[in-house]
C-alpha positions as protocol buffer text, in pm:
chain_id: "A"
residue {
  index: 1
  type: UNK
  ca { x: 2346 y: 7832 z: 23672 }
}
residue {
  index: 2
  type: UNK
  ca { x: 2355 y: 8186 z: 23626 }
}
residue {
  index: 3
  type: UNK
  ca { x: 2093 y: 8264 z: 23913 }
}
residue {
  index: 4
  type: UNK
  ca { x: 2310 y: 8037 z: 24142 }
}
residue {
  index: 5
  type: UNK
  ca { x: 2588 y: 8267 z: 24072 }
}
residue {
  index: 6
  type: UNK
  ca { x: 2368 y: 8574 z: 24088 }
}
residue {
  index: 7
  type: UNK
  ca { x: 2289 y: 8459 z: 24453 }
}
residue {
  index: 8
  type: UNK
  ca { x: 2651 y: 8302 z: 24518 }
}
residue {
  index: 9
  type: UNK
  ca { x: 2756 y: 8713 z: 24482 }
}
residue {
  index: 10
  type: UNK
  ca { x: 2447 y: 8823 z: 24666 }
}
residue {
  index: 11
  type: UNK
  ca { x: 2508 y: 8604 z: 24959 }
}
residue {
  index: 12
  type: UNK
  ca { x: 2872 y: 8717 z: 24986 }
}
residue {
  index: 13
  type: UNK
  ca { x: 2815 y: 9087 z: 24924 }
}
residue {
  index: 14
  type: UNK
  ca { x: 2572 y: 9068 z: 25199 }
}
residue {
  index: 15
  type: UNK
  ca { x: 2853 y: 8883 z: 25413 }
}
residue {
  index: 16
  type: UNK
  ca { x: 3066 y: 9146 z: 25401 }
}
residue {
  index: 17
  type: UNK
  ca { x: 2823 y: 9426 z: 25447 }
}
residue {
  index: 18
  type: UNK
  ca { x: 2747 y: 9247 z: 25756 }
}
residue {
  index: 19
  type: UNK
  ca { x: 2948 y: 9340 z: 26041 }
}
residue {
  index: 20
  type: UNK
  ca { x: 2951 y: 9729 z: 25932 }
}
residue {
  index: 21
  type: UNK
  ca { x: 2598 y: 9730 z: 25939 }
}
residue {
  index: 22
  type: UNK
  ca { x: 2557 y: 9562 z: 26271 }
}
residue {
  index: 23
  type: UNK
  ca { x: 2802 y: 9838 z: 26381 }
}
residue {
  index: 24
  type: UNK
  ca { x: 2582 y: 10089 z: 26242 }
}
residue {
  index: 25
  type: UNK
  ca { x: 2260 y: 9902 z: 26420 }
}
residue {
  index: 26
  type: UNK
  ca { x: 2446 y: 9899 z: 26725 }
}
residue {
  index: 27
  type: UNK
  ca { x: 2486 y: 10303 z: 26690 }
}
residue {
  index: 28
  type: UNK
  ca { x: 2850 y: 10350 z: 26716 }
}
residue {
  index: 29
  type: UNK
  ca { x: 3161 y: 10324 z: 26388 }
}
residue {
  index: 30
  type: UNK
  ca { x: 3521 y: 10360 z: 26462 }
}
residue {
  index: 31
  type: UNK
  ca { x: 3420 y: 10735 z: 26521 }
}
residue {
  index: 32
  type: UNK
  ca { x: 3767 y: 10883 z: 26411 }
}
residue {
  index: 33
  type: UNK
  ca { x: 3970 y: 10633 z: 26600 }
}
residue {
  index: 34
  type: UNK
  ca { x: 4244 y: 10419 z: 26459 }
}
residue {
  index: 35
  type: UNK
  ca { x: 4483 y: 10161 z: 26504 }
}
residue {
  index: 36
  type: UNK
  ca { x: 4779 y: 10084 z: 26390 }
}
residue {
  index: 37
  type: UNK
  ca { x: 5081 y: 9813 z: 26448 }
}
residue {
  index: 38
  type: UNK
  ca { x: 5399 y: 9998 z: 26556 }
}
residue {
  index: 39
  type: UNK
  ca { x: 5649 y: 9722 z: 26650 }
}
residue {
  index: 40
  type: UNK
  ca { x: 5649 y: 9309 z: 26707 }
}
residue {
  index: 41
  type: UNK
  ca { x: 5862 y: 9071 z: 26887 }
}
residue {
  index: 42
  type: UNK
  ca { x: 5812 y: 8682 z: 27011 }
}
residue {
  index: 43
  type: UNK
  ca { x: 5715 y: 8636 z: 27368 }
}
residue {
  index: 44
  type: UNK
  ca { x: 5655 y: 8273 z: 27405 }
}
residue {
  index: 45
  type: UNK
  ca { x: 5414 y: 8380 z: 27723 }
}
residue {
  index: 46
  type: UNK
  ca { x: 5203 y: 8569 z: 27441 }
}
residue {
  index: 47
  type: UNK
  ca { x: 4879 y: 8407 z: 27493 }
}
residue {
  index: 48
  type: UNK
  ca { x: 4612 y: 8541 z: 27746 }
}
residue {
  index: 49
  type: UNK
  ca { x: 4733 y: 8869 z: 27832 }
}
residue {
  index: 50
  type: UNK
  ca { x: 4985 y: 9183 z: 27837 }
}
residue {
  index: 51
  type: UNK
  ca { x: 5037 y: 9410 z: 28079 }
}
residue {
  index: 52
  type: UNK
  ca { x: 5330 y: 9713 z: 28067 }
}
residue {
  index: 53
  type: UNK
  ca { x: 5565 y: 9961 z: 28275 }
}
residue {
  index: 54
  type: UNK
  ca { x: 5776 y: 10264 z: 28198 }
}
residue {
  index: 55
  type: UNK
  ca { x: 6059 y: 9986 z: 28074 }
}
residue {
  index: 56
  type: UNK
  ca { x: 5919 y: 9659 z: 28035 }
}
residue {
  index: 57
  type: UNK
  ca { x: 5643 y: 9404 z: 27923 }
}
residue {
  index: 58
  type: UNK
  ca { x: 5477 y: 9131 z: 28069 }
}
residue {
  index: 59
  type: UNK
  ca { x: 5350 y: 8840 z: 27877 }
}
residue {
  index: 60
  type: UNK
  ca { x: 5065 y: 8647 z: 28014 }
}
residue {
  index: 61
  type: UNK
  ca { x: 5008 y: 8270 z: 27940 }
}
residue {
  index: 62
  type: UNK
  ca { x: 4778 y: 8075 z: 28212 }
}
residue {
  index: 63
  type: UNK
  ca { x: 5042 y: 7964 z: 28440 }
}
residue {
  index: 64
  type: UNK
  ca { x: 5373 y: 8142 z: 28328 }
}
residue {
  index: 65
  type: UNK
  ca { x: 5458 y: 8511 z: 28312 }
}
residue {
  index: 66
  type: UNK
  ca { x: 5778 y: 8657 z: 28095 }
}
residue {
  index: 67
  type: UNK
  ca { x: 5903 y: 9006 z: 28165 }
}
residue {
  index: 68
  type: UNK
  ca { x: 6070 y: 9143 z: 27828 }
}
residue {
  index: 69
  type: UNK
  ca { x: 6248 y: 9481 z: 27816 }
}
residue {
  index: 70
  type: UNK
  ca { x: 6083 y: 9738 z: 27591 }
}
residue {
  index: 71
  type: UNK
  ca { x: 6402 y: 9833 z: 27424 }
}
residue {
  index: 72
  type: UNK
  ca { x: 6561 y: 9511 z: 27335 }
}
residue {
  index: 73
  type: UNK
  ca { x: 6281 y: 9243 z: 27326 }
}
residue {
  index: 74
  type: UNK
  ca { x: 6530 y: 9022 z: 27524 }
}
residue {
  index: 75
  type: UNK
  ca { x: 6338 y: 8804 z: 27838 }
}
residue {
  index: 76
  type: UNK
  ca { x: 6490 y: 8928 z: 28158 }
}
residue {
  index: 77
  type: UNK
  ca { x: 6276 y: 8726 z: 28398 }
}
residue {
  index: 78
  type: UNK
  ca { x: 6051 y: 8499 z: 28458 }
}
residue {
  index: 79
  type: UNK
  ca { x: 5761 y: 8310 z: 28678 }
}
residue {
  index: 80
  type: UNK
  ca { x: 5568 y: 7927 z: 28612 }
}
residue {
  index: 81
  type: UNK
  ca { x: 5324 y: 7816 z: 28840 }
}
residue {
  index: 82
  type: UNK
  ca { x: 5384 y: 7426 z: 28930 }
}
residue {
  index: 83
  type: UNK
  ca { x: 5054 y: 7221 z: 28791 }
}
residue {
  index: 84
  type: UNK
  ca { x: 4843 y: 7146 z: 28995 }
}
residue {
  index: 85
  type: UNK
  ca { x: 4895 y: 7438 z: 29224 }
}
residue {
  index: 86
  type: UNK
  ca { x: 4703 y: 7742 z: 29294 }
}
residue {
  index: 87
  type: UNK
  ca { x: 4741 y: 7936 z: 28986 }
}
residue {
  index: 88
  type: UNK
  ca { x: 4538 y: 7793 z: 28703 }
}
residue {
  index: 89
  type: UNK
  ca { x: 4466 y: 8069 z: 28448 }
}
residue {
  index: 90
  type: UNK
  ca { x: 4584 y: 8374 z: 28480 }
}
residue {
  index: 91
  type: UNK
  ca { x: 4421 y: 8683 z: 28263 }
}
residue {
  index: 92
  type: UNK
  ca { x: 4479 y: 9034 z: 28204 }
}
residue {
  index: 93
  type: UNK
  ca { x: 4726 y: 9207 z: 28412 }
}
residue {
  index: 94
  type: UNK
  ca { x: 4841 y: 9552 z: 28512 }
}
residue {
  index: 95
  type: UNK
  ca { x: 5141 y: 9707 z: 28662 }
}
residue {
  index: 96
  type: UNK
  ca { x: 5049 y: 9924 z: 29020 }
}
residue {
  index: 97
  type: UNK
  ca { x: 5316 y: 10097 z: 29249 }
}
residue {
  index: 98
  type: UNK
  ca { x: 5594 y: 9802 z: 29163 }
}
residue {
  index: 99
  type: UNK
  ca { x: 5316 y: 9508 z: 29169 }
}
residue {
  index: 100
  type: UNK
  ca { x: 5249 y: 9381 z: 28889 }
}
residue {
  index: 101
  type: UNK
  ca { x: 4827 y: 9254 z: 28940 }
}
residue {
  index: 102
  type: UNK
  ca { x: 4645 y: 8955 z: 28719 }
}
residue {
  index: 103
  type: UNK
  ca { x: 4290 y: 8875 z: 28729 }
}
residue {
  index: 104
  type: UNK
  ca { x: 4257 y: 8468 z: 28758 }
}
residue {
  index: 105
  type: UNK
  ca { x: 4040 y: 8182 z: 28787 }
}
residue {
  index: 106
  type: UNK
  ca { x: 4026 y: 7845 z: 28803 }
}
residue {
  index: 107
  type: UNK
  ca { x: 3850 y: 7845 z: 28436 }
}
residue {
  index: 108
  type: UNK
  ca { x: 3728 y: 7595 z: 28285 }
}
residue {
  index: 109
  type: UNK
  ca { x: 3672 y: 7443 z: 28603 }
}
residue {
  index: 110
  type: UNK
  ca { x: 3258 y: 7478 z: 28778 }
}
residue {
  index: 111
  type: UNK
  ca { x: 3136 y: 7617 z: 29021 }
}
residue {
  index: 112
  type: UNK
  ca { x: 3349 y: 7934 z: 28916 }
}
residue {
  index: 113
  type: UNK
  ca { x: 3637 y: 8086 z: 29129 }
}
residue {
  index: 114
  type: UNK
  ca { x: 3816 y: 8382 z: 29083 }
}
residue {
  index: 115
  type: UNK
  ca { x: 4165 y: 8605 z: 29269 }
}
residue {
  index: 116
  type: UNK
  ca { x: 4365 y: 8849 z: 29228 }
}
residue {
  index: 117
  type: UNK
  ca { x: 4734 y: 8706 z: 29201 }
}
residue {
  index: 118
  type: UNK
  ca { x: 5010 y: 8940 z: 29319 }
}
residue {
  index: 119
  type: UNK
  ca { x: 5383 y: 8942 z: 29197 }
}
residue {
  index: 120
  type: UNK
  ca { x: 5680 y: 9163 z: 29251 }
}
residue {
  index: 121
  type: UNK
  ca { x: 5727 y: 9339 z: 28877 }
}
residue {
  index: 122
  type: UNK
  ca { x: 6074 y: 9337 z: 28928 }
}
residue {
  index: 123
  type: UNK
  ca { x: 6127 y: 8937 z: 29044 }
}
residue {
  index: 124
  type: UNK
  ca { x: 5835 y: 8800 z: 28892 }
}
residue {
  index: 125
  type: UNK
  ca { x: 5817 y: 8632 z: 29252 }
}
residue {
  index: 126
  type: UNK
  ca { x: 5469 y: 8562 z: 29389 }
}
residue {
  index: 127
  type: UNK
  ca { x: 5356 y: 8772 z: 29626 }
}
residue {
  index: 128
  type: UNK
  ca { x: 5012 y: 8668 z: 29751 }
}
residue {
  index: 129
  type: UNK
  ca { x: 4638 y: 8584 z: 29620 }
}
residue {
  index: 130
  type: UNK
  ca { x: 4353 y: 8779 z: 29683 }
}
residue {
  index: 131
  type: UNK
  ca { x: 4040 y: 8606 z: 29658 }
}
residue {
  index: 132
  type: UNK
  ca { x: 3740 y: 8746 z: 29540 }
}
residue {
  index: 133
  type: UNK
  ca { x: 3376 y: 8666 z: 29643 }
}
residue {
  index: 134
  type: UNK
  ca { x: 3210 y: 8702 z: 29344 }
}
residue {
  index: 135
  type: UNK
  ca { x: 3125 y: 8371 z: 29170 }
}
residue {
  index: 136
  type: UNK
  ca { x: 2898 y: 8399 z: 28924 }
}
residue {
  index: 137
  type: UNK
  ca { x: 3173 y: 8451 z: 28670 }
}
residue {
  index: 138
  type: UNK
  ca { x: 3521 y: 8427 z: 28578 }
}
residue {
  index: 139
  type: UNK
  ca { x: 3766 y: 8688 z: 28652 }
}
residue {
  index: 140
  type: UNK
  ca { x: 3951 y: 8792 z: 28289 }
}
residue {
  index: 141
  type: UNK
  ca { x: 4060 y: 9174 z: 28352 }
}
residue {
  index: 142
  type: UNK
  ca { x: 4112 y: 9374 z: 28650 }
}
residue {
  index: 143
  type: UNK
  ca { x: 4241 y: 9767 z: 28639 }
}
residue {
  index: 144
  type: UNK
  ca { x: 4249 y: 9985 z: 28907 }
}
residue {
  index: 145
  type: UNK
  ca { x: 3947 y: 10248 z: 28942 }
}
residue {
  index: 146
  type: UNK
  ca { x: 3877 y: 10526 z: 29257 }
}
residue {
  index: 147
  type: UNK
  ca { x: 4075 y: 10317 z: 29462 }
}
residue {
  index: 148
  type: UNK
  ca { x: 3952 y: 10010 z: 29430 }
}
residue {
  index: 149
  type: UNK
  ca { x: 3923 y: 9791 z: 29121 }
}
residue {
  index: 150
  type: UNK
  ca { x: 3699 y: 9740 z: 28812 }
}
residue {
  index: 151
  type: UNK
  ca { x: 3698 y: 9346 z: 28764 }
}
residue {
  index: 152
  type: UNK
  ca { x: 3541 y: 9173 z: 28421 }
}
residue {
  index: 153
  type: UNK
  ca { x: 3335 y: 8814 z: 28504 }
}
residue {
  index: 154
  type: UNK
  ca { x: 3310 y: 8658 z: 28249 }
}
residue {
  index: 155
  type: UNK
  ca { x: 3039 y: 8366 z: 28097 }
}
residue {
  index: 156
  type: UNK
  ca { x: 3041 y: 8140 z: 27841 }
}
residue {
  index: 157
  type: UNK
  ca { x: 2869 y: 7898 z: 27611 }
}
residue {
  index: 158
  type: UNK
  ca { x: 3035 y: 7579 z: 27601 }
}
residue {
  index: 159
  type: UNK
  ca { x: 3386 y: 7501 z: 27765 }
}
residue {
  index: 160
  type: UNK
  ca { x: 3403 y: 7697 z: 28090 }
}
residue {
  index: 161
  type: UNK
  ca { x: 3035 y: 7788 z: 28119 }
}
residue {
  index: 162
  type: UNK
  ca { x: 2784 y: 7737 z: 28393 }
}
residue {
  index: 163
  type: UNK
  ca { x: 2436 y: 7590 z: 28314 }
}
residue {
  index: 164
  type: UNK
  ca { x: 2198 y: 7853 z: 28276 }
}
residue {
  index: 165
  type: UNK
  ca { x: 2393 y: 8153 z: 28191 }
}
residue {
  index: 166
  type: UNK
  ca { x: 2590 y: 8245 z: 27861 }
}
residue {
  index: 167
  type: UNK
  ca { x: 2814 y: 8557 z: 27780 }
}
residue {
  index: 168
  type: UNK
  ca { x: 2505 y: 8836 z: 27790 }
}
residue {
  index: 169
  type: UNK
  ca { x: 2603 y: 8707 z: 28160 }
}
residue {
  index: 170
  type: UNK
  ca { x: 2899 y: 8883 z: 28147 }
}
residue {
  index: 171
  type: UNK
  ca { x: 2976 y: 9193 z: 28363 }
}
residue {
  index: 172
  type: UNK
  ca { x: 3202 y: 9431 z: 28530 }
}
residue {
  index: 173
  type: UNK
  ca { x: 3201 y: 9446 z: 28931 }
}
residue {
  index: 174
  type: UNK
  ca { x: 3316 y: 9765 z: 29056 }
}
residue {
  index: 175
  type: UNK
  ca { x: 3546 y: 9695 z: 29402 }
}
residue {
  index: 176
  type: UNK
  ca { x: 3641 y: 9828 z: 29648 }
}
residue {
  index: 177
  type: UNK
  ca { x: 4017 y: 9897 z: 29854 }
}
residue {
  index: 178
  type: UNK
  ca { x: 3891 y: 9583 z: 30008 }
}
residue {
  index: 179
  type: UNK
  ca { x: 3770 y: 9387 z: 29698 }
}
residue {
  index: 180
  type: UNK
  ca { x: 3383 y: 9405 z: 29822 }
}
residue {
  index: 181
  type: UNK
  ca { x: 3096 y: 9470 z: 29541 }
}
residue {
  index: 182
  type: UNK
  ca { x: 2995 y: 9839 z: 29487 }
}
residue {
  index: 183
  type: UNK
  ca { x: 2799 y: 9750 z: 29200 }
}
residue {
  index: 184
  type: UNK
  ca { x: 2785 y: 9593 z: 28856 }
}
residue {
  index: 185
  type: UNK
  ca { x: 2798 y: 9738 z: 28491 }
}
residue {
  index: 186
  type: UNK
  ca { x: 2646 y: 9542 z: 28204 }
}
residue {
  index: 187
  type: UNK
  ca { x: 2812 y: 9507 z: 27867 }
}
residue {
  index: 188
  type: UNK
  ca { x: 2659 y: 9708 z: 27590 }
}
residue {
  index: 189
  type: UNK
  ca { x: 2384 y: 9492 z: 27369 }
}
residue {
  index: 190
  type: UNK
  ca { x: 2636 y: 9552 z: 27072 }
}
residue {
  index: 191
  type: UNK
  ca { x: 2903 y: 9431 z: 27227 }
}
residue {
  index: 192
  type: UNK
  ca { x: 2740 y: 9099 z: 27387 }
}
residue {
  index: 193
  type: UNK
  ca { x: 2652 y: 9020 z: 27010 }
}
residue {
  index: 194
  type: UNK
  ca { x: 3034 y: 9038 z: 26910 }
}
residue {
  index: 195
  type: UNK
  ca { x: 3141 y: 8834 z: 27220 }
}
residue {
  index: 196
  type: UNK
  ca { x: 2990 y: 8511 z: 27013 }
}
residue {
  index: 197
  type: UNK
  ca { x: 3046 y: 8271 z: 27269 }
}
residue {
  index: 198
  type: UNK
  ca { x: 3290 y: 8361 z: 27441 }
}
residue {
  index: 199
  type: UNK
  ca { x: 3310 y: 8728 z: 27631 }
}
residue {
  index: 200
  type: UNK
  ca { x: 3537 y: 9034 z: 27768 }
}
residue {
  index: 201
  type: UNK
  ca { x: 3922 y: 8916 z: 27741 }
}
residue {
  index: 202
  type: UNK
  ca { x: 4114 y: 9196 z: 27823 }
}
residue {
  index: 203
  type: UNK
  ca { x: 4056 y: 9560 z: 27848 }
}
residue {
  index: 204
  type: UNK
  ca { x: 4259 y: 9882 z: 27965 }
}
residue {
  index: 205
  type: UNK
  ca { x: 4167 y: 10268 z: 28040 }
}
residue {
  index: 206
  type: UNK
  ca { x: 4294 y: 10460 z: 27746 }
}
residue {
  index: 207
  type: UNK
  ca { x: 4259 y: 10835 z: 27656 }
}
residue {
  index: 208
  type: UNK
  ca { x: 3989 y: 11014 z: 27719 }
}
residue {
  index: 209
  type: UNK
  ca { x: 3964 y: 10802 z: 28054 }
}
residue {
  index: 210
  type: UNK
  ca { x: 3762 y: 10542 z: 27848 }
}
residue {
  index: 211
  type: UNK
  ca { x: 3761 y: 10190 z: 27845 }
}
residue {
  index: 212
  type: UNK
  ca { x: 3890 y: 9992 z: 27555 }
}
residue {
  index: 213
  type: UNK
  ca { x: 3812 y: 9615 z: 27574 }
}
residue {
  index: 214
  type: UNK
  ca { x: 3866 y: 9335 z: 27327 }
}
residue {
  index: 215
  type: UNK
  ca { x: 3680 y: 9002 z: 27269 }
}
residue {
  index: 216
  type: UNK
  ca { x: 3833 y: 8646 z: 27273 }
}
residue {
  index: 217
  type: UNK
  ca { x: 3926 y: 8632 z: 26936 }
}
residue {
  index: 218
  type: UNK
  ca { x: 3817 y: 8989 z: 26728 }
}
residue {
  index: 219
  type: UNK
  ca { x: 4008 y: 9184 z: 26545 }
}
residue {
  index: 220
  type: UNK
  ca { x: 3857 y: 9517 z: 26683 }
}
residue {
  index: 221
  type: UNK
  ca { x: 3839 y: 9732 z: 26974 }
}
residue {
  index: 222
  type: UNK
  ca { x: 3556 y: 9820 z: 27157 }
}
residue {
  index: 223
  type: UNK
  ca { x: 3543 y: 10175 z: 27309 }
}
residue {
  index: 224
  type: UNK
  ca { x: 3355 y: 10220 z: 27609 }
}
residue {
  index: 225
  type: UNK
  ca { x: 3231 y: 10496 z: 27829 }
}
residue {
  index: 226
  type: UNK
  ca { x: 3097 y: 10437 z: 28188 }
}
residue {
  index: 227
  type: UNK
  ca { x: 2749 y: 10594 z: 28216 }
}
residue {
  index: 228
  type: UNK
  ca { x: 2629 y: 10890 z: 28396 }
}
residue {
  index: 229
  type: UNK
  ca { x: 2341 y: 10738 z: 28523 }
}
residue {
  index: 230
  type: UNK
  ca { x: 2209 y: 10344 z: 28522 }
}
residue {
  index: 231
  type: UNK
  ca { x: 2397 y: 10038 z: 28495 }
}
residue {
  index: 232
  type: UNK
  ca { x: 2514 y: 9951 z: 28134 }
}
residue {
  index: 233
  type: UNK
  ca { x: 2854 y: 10057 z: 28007 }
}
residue {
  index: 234
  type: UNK
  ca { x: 2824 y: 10288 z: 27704 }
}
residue {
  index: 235
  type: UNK
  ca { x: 2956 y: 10196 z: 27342 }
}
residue {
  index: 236
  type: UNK
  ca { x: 3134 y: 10533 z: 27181 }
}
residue {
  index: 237
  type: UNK
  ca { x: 3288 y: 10318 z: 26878 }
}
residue {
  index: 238
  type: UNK
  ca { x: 3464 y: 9987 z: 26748 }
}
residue {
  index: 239
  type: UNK
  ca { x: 3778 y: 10059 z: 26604 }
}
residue {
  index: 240
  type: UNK
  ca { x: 3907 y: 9784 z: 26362 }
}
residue {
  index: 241
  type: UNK
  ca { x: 4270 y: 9693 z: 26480 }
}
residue {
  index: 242
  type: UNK
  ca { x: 4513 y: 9440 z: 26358 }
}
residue {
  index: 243
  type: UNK
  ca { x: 4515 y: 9188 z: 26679 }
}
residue {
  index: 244
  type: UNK
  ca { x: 4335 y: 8879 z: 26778 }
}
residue {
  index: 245
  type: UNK
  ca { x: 4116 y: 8975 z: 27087 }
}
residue {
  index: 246
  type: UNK
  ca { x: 4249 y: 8831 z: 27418 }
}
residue {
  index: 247
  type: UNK
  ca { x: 4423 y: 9104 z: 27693 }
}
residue {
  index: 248
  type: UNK
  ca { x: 4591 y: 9472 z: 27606 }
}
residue {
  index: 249
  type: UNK
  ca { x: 4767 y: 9744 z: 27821 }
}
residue {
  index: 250
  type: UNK
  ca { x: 4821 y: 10093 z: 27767 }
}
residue {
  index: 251
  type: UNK
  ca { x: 5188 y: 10203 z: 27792 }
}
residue {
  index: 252
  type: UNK
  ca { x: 5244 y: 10457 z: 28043 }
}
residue {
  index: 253
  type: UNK
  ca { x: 5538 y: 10589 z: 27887 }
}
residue {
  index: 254
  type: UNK
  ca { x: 5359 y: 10663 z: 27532 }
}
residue {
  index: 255
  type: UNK
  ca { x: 4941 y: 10721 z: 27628 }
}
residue {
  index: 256
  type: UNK
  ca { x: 4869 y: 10650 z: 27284 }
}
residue {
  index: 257
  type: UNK
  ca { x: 5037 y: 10321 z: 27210 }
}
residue {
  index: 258
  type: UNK
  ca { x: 4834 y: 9998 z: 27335 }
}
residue {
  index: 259
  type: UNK
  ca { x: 4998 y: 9635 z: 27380 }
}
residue {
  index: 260
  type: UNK
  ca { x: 4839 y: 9303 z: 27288 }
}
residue {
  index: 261
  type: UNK
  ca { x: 4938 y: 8956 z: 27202 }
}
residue {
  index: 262
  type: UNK
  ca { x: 4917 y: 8773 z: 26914 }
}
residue {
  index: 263
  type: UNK
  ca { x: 4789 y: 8379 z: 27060 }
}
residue {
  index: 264
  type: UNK
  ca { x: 4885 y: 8280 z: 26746 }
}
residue {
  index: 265
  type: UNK
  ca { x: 5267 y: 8330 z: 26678 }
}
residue {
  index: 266
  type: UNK
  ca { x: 5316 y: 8413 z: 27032 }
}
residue {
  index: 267
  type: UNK
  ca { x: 5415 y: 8771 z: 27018 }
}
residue {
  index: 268
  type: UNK
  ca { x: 5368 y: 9090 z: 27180 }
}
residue {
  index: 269
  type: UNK
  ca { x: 5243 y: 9359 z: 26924 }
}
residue {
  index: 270
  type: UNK
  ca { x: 5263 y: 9779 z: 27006 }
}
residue {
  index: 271
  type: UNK
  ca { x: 4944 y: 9926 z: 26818 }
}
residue {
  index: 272
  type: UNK
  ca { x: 4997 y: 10340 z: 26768 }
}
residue {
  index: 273
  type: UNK
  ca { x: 4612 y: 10458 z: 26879 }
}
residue {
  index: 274
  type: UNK
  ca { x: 4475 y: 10748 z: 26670 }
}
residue {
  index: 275
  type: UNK
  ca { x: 4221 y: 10961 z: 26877 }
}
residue {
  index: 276
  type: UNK
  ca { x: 3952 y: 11228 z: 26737 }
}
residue {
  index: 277
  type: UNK
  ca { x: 3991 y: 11520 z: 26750 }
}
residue {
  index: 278
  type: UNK
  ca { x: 3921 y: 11709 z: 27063 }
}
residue {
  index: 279
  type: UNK
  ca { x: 3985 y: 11353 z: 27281 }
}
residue {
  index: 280
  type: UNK
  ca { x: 4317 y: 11343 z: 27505 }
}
């Protein structure tokens, strides 16, 4: 009995030693960032994706969009896609020149298709769909980069995947003004681990001018830098933060506050982002 306990304790010590030491395999720690929950409110939209202008936010769900004011919490428009339309699952979204932009596919349909849908960010009306070429994933984030875009496909195991490739699959395509491929950046070992089997749900450009993405479901940012030479994005640290993967935004009005949903209770959370020192 007593050596059943003695490995009982060993097995769960070990469990939570876990994750901080595949951190520490994977080379990188929260590295002086942190996270913290600022401010809540329900969004029934709260369940794919956020995305966030000087006054407002948007909540994403897979065919319906909610634009809340930042000040109030209080739903001032409002978009739904009729089933069995175009618009099947939209994703992360971001907020360019009065537009507001979300990555979308037809997920978990096969063979994989992907757009960019475009709506006013004042109406919420829909403005037109951009398709993209690229089908060897599903579209989840897009953000604007050098003039074009910075697009994360997306594979899975199970629901939604294609035979014969699985989240290490995963990438980001780098796009032109006119949506053509300049080139792809892999996902960082580390972070393909953490994906489990899912992959990249949301992700915005933070200070610093890195990359912050999330998972599907993890608790925990993932800090990324692009790299000065080769293909692979480069991990600079995972920052535990209280939030449930899926898509973020950083607020243009306050750099250092981030926006993500919470699936869960359907709600919009504001996280306050700590940086090192010497990082702006």
């Amino acid at each position: 009995m007593r050596a059943r306990r003695r490995l009982a304790a060993a097995t769960l010590a070990f469990a939570a030693l876990a994750p901080a030491a595949a951190v520490a395999a994977g080379g990188a720690d929260a590295g002086g960032w942190r996270a913290r929950e600022i401010r809540r409110f329900a969004a029934e939209e709260a369940r794919q994706a956020v995305a966030v202008d000087a006054l407002h936010v948007y909540a994403i769900d897979d065919r319906r969009i909610g634009k809340y004011a930042k000040a109030t919490g209080r739903r001032v428009a409002s978009f739904r896609a009729p089933e069995g339309g175009g618009i099947a699952h939209l994703n992360g979204g971001v907020v360019v020149a009065g537009r507001l932009v979300c990555a979308h596919s037809n997920y978990p349909a096969l063979p994989m298709r992907s757009s960019l849908e475009v709506f006013d960010a004042g109406s919420l009306a829909h403005l037109e769909s951009r398709p993209l070429e690229i089908g060897d994933g599903s579209a989840t984030w897009a953000l604007p980069h050098g003039g074009g875009y910075w697009v994360a496909f997306a594979n899975y195991a199970g629901r939604g995947g294609a035979p014969g490739r699985g989240p290490e699959a995963s990438f980001v395509a780098r796009l032109d003004t006119a949506l053509r491929s300049l080139g792809r950046l892999r996902f960082p070992p580390e972070v393909v681990r953490r994906f489990g089997t899912r992959s990249s749900s949301g992700a915005s450009f933070g200070p610093g001018g890195l990359l912050f993405a999330t998972g599907h479901d993890a608790p925990e940012l993932w800090v990324l830098r692009a790299p000065a030479a080769g293909d692979a994005l480069e991990l600079v640290a995972i920052v535990p933060a209280p939030i449930a993967g899926q898509g973020i935004a950083f607020d243009p009005a306050e750099p250092d506050v981030l926006w993500a949903v919470r699936r869960a209770s359907r709600e919009l959370v504001a996280l306050r982002i700590a940086a090192p020192d010497g990082v702006r």
